[in-house]
N, CA and C atoms of all chains as a GROMACS GRO file, in nm:
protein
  552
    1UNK      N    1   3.102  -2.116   3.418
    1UNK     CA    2   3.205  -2.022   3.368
    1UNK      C    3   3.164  -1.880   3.401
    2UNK      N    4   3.260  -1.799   3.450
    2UNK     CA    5   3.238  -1.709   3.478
    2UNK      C    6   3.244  -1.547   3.385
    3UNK      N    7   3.170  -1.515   3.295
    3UNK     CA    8   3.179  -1.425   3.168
    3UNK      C    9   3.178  -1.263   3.275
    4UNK      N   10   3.304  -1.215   3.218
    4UNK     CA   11   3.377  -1.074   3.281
    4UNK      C   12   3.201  -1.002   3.196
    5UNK      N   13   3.154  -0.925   3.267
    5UNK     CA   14   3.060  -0.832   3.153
    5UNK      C   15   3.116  -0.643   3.118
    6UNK      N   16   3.137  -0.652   2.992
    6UNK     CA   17   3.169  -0.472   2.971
    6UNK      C   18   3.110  -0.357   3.108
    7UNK      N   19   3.161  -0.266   3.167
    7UNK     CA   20   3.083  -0.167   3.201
    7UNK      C   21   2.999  -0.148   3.141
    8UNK      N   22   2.865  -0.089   3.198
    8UNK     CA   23   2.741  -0.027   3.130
    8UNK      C   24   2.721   0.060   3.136
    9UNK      N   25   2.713   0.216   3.012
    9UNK     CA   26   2.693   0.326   3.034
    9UNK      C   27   2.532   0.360   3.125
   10UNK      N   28   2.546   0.490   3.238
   10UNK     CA   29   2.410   0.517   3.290
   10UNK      C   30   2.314   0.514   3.212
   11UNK      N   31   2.210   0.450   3.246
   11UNK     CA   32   2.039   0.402   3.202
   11UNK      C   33   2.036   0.310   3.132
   12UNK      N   34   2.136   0.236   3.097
   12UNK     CA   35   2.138   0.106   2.996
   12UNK      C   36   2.096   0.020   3.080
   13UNK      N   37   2.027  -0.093   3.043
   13UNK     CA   38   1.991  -0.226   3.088
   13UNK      C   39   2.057  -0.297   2.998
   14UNK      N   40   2.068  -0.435   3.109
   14UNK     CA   41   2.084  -0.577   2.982
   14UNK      C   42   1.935  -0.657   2.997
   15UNK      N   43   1.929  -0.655   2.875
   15UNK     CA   44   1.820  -0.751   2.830
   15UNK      C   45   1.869  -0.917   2.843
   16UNK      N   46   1.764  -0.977   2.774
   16UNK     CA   47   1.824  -1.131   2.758
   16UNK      C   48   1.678  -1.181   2.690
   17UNK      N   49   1.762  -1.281   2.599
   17UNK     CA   50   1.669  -1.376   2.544
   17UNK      C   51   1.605  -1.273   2.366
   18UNK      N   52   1.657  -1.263   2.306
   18UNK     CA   53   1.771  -1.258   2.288
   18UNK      C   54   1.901  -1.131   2.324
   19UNK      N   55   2.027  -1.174   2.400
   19UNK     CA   56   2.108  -1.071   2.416
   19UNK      C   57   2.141  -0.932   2.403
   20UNK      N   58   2.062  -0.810   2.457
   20UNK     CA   59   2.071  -0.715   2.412
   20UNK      C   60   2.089  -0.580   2.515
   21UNK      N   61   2.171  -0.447   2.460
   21UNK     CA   62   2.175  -0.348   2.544
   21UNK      C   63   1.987  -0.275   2.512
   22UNK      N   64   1.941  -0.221   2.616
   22UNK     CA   65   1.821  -0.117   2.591
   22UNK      C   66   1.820  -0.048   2.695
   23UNK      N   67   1.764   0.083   2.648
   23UNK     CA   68   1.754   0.230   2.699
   23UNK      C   69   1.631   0.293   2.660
   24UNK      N   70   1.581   0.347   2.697
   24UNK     CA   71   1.463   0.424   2.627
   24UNK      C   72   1.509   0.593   2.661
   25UNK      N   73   1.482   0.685   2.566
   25UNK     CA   74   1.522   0.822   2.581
   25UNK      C   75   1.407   0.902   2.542
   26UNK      N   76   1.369   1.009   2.650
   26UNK     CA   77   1.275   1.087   2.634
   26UNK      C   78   1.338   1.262   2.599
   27UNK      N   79   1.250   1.312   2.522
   27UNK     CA   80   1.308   1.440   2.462
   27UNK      C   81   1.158   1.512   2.501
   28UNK      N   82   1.198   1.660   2.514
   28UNK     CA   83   1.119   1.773   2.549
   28UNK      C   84   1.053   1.803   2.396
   29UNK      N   85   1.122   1.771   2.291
   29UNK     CA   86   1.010   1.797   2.168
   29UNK      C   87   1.073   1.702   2.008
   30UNK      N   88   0.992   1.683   1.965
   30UNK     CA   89   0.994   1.631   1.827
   30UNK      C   90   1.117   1.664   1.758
   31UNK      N   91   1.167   1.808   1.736
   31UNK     CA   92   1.271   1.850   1.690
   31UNK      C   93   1.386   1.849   1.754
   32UNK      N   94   1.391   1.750   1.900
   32UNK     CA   95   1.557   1.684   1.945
   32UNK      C   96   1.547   1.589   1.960
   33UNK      N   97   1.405   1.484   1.946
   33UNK     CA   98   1.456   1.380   1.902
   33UNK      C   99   1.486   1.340   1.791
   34UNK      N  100   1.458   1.384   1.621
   34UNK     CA  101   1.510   1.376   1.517
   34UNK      C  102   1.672   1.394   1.535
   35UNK      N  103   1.708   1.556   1.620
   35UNK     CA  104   1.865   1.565   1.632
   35UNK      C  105   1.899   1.431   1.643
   36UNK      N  106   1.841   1.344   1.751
   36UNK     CA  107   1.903   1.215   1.830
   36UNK      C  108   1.940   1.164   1.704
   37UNK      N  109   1.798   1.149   1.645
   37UNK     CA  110   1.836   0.997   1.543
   37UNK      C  111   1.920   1.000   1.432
   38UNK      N  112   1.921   1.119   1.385
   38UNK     CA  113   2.011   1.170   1.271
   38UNK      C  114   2.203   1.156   1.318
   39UNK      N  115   2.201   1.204   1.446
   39UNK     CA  116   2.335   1.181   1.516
   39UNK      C  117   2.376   1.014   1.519
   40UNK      N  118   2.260   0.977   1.586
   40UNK     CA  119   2.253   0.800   1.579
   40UNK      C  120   2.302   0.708   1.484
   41UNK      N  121   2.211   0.759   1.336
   41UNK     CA  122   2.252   0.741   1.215
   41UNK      C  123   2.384   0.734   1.176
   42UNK      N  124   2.477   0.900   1.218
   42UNK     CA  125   2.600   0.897   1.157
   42UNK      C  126   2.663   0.802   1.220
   43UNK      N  127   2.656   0.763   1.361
   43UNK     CA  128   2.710   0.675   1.441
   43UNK      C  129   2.730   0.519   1.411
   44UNK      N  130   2.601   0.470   1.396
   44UNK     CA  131   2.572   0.350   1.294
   44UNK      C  132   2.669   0.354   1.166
   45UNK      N  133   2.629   0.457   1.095
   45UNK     CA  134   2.776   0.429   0.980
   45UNK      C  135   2.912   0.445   1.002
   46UNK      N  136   2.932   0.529   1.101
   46UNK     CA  137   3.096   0.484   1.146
   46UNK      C  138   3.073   0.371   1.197
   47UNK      N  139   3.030   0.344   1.270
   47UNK     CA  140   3.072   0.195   1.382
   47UNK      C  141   3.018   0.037   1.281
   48UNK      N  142   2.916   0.087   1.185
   48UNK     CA  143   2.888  -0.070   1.143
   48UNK      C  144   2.770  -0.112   1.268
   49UNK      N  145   2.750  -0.043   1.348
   49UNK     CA  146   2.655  -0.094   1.459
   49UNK      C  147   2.519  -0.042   1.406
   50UNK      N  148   2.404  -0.127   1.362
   50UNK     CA  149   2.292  -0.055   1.362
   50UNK      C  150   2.189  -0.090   1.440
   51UNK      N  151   2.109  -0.028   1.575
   51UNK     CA  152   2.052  -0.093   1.681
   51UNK      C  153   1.914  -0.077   1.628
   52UNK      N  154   1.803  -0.154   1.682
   52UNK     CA  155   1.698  -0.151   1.613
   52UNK      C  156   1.606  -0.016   1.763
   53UNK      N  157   1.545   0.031   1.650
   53UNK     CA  158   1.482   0.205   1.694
   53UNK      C  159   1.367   0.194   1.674
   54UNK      N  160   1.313   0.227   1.798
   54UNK     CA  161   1.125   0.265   1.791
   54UNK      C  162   1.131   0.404   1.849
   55UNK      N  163   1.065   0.470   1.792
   55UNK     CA  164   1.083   0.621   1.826
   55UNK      C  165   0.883   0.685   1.770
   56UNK      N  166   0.875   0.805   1.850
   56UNK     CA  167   0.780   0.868   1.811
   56UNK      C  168   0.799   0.998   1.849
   57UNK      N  169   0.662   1.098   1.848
   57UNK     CA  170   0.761   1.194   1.816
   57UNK      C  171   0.850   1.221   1.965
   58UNK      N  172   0.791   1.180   2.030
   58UNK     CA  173   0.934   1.281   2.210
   58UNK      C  174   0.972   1.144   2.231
   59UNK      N  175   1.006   1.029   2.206
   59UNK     CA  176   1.083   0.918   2.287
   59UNK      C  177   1.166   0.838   2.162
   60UNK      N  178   1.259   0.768   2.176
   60UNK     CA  179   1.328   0.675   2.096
   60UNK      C  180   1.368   0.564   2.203
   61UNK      N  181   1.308   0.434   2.147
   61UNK     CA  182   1.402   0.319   2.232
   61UNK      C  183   1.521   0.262   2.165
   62UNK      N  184   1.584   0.218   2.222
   62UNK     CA  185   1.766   0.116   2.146
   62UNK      C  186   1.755   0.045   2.179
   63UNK      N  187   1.812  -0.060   2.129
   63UNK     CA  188   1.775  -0.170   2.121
   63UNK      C  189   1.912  -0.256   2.047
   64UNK      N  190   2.011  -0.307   2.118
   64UNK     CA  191   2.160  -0.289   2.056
   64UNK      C  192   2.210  -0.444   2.084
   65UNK      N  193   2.191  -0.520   1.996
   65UNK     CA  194   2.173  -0.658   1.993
   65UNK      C  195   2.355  -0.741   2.021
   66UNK      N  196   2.415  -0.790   2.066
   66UNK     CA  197   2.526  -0.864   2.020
   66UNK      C  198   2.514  -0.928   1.912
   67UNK      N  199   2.654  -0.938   1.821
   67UNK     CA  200   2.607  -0.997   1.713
   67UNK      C  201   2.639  -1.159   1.714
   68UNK      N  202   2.574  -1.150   1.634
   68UNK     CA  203   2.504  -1.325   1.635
   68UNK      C  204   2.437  -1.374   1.756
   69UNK      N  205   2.397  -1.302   1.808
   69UNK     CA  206   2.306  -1.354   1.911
   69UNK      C  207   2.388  -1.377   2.032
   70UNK      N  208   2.519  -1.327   2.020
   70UNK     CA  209   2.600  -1.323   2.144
   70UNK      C  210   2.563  -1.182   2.252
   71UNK      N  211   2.613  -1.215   2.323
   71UNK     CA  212   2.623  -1.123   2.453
   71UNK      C  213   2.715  -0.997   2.418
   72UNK      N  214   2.606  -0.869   2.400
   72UNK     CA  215   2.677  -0.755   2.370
   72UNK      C  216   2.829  -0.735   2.448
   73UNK      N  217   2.901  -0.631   2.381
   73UNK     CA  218   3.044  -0.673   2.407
   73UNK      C  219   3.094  -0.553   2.406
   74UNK      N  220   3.225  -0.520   2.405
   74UNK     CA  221   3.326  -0.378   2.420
   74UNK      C  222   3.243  -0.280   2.296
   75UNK      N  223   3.203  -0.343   2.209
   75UNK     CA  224   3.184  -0.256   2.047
   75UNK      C  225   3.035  -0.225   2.085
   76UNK      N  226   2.911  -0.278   2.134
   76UNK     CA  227   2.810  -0.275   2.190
   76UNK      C  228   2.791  -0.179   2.281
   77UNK      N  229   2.938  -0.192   2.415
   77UNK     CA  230   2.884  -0.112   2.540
   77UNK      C  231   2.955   0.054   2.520
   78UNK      N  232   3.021   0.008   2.404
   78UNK     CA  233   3.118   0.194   2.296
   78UNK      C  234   3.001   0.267   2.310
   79UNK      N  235   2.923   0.170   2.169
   79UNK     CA  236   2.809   0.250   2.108
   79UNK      C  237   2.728   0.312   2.174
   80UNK      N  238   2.657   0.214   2.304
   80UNK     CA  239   2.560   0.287   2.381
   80UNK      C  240   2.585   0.412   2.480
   81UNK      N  241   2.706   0.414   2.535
   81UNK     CA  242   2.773   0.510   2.604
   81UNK      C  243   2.765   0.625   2.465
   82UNK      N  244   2.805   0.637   2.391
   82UNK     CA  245   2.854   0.700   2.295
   82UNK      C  246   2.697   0.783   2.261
   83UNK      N  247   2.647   0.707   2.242
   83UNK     CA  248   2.481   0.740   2.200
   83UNK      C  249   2.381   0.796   2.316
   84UNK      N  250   2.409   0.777   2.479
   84UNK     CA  251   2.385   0.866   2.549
   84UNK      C  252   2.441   1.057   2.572
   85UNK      N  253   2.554   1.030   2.485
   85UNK     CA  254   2.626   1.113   2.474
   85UNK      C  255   2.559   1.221   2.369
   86UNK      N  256   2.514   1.121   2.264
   86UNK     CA  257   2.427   1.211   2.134
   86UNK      C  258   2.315   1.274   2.207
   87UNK      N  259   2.240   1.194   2.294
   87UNK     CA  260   2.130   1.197   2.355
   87UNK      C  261   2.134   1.320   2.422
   88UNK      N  262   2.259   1.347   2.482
   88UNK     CA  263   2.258   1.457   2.590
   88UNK      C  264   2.292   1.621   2.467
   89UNK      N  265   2.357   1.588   2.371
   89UNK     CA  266   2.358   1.680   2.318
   89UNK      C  267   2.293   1.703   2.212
   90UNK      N  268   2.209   1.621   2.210
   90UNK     CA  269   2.072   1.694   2.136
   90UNK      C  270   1.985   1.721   2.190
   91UNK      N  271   1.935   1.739   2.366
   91UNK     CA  272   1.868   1.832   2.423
   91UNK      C  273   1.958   1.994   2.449
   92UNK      N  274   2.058   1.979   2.393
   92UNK     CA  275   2.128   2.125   2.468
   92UNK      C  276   2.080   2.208   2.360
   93UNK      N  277  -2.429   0.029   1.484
   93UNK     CA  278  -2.441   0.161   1.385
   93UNK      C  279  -2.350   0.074   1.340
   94UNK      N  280  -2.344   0.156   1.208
   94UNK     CA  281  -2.269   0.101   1.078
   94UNK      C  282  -2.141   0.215   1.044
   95UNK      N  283  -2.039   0.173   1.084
   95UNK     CA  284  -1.902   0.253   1.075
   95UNK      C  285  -1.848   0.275   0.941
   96UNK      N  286  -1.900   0.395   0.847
   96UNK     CA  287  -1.779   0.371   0.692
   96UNK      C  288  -1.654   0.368   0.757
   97UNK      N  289  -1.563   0.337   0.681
   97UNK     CA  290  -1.428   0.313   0.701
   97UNK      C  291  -1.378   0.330   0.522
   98UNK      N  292  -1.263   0.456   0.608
   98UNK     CA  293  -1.182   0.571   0.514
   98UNK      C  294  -1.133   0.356   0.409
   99UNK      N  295  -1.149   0.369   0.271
   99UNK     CA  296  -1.046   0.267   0.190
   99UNK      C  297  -0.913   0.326   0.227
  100UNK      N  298  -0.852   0.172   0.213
  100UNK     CA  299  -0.685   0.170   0.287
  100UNK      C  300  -0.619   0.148   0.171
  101UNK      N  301  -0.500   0.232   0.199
  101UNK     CA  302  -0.376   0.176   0.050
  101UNK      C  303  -0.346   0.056   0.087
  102UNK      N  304  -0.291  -0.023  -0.010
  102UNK     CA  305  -0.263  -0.142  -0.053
  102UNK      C  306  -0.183  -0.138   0.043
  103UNK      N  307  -0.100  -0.297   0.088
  103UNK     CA  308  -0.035  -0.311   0.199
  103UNK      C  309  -0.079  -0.272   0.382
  104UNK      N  310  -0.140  -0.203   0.364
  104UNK     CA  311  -0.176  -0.144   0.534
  104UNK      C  312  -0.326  -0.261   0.577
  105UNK      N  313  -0.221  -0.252   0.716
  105UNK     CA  314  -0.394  -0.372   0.754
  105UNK      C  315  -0.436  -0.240   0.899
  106UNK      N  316  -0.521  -0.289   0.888
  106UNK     CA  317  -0.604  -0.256   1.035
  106UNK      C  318  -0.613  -0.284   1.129
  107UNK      N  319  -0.541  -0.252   1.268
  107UNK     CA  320  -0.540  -0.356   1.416
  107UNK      C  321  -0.615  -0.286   1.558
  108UNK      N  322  -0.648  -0.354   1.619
  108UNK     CA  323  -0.736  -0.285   1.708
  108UNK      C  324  -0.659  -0.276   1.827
  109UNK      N  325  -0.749  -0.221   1.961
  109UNK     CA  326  -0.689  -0.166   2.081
  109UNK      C  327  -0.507  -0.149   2.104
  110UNK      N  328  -0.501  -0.006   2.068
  110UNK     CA  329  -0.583   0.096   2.049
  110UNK      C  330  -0.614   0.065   1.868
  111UNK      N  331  -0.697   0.146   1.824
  111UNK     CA  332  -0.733   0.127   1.666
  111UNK      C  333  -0.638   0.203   1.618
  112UNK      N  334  -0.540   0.160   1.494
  112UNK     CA  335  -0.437   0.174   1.390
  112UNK      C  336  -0.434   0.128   1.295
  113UNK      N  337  -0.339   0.173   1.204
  113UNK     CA  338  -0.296   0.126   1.083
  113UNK      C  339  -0.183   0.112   1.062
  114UNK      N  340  -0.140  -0.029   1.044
  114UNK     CA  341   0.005  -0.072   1.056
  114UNK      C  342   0.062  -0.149   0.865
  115UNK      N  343   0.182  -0.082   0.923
  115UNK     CA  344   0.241  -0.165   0.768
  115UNK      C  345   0.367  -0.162   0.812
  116UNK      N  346   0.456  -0.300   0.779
  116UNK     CA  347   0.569  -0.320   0.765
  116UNK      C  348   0.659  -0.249   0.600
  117UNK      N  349   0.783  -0.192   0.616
  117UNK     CA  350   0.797  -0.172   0.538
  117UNK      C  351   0.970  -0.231   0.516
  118UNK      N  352   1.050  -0.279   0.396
  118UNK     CA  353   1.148  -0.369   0.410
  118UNK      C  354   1.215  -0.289   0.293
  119UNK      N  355   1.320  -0.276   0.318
  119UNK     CA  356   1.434  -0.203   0.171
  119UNK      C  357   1.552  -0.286   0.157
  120UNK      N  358   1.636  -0.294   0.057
  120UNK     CA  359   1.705  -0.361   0.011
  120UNK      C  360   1.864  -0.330   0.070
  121UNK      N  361   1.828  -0.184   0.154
  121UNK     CA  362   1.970  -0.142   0.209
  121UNK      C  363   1.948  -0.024   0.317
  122UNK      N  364   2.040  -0.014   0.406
  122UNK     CA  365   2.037   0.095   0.485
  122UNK      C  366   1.974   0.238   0.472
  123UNK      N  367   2.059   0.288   0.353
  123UNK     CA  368   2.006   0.376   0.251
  123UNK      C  369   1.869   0.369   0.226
  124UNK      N  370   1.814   0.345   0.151
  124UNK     CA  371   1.677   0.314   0.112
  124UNK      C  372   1.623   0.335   0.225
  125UNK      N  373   1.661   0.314   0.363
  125UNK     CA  374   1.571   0.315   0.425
  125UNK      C  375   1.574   0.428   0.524
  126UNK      N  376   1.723   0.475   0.522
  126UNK     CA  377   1.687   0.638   0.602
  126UNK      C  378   1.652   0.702   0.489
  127UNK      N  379   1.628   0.675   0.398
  127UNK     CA  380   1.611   0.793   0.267
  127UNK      C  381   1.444   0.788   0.284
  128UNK      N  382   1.376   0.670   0.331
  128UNK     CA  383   1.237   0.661   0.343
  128UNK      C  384   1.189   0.753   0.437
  129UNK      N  385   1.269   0.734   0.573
  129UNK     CA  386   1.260   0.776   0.753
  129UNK      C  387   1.260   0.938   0.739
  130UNK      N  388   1.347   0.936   0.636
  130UNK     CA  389   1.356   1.123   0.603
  130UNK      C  390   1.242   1.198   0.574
  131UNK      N  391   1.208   1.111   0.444
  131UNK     CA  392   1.089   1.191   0.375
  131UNK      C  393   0.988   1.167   0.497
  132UNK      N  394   0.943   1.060   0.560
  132UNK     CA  395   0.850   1.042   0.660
  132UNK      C  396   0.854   1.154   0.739
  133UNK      N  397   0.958   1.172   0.810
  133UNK     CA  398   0.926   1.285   0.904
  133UNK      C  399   0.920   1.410   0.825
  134UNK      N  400   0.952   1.459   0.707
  134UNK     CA  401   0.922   1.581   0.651
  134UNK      C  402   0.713   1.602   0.617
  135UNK      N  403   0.674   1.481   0.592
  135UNK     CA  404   0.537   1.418   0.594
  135UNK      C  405   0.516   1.518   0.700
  136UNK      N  406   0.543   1.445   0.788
  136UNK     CA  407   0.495   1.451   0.931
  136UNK      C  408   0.503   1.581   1.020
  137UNK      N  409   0.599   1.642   0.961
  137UNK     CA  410   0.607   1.809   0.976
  137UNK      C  411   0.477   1.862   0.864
  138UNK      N  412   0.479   1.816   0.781
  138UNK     CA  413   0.361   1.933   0.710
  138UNK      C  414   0.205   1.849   0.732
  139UNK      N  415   0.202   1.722   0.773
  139UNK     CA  416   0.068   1.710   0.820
  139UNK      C  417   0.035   1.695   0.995
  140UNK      N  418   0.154   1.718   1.089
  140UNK     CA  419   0.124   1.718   1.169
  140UNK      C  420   0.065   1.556   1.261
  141UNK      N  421   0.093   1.486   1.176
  141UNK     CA  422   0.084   1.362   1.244
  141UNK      C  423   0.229   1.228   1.255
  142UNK      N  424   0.232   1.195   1.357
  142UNK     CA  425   0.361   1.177   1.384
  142UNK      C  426   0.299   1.010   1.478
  143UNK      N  427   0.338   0.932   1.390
  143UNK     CA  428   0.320   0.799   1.333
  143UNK      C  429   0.420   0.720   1.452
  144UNK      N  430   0.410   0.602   1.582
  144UNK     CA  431   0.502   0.540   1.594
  144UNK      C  432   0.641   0.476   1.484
  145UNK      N  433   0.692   0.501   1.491
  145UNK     CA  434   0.829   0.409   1.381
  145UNK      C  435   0.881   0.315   1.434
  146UNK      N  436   0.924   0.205   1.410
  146UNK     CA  437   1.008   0.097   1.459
  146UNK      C  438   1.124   0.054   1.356
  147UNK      N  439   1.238   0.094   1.384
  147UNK     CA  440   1.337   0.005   1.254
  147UNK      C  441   1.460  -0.058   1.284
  148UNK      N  442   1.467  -0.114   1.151
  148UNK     CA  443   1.654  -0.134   1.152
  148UNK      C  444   1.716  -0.123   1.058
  149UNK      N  445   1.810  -0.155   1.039
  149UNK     CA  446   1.868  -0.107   0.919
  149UNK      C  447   1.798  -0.133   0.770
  150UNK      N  448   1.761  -0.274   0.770
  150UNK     CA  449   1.702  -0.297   0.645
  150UNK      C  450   1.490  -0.314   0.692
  151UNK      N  451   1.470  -0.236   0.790
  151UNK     CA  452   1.289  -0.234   0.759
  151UNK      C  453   1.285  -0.119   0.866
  152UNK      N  454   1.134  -0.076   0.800
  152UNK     CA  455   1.062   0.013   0.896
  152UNK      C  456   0.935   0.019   0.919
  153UNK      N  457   0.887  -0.081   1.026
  153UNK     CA  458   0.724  -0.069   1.125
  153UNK      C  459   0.691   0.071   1.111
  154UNK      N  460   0.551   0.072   1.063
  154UNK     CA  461   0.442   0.247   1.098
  154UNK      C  462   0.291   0.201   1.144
  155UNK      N  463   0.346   0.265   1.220
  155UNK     CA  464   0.202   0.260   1.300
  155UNK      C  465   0.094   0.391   1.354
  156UNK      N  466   0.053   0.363   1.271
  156UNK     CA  467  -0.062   0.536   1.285
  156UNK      C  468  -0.197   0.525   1.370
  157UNK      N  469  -0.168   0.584   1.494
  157UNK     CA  470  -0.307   0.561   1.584
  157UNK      C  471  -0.446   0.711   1.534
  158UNK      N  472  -0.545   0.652   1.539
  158UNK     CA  473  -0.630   0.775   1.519
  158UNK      C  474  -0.586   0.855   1.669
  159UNK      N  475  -0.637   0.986   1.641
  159UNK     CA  476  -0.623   1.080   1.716
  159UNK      C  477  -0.716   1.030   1.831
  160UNK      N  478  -0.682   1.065   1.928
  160UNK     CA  479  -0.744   1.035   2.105
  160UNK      C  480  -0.798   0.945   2.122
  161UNK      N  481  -0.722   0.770   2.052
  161UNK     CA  482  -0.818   0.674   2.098
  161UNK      C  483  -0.953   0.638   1.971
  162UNK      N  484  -0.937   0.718   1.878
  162UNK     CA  485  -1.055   0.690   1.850
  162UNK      C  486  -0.995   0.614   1.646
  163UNK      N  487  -1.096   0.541   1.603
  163UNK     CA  488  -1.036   0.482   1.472
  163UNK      C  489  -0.971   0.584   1.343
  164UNK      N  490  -0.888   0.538   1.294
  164UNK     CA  491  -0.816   0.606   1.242
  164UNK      C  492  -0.906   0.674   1.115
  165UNK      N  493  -0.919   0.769   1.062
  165UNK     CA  494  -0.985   0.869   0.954
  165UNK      C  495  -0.923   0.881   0.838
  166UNK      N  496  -1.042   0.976   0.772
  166UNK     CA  497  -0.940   1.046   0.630
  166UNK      C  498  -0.782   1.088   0.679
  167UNK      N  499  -0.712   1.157   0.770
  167UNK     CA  500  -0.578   1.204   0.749
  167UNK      C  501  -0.515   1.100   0.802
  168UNK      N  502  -0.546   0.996   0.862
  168UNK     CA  503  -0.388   0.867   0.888
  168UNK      C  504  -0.432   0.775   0.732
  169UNK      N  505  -0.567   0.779   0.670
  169UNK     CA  506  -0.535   0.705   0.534
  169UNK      C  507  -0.489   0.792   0.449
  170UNK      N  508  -0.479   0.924   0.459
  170UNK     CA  509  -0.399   0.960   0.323
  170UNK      C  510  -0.283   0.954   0.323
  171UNK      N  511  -0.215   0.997   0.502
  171UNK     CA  512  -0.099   1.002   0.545
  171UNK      C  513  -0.013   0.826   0.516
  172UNK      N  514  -0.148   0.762   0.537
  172UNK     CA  515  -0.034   0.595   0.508
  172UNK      C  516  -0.051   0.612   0.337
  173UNK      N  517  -0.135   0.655   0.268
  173UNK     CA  518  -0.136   0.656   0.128
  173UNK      C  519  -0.010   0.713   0.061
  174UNK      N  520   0.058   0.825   0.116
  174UNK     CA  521   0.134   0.974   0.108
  174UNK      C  522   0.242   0.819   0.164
  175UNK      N  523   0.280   0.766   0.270
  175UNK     CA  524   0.392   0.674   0.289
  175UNK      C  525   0.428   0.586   0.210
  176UNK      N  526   0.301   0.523   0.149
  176UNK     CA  527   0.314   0.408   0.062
  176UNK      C  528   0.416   0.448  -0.053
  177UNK      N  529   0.398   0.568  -0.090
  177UNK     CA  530   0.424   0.671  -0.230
  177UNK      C  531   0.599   0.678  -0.174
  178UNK      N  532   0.592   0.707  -0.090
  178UNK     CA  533   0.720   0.800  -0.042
  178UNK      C  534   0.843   0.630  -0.042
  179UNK      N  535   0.818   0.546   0.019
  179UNK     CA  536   0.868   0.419   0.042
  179UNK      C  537   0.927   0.337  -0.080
  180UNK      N  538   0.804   0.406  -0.212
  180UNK     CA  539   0.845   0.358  -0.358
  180UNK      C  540   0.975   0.474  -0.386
  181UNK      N  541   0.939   0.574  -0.387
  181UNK     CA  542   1.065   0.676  -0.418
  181UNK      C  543   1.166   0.630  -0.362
  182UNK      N  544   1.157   0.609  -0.253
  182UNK     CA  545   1.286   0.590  -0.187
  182UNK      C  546   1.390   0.448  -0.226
  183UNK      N  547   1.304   0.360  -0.307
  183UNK     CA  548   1.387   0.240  -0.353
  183UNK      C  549   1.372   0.293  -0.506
  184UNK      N  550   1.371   0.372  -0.545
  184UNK     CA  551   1.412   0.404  -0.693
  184UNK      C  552   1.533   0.469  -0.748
   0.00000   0.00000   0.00000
């Protein structure tokens, strides 16, 4: 069977095993990657999407699972586009 | 030679290469747990040490490497001591 896959916003990978979008994002200092995650945050509570985050202080990885263990999807490939978007404007 | 080693708060174990101090930490809700992530990085602004994080909505991995490689000291045990504290507030 042939599964159509969402576009993928730039720097996203697909993972596998289990199903997932990941990105890793590097920041010039401590105080834009907090911007990131705090933006991230509000994002997660609008969308209901919460991706699992390893971060220190200049990098954050995503980690944006399909749910139930399915193959991330339209609501998955939103978020991550959406969240490169945070990404870019919390270095400006 | 015979290494003292700083006593660890309750919950934190000790893992090697590189040498850290790791603790899982688990909350009952989203909340609880950026309310933890918050105070952490305010920590981490006034002691200057800035801890890997790993999370998701309901837990948060810390992982505190000693400074340059070398085993972790008095300021990553007070700093996981100062977390332990902060992790209870935050589910109260």
């Amino acid at each position: 069977m042939l599964v159509k896959e969402e576009p993928l916003a730039d720097g996203w990978e697909r993972v596998a095993r289990p199903p997932a979008l990941f990105r890793r994002f590097e920041f010039a200092s401590y105080e834009q990657t907090r911007a990131f995650l705090d933006r991230l945050a509000a994002l997660s509570e609008e969308t209901g999407l919460y991706p699992d985050l390893g971060f220190a202080a200049r990098h954050a990885n995503v980690t944006i699972y399909g749910q139930g263990g399915t193959t991330p999807g339209a609501a998955e490939c939103s978020f991550a586009d959406r969240a490169a978007g945070l990404a870019a404007s919390a270095e400006g």
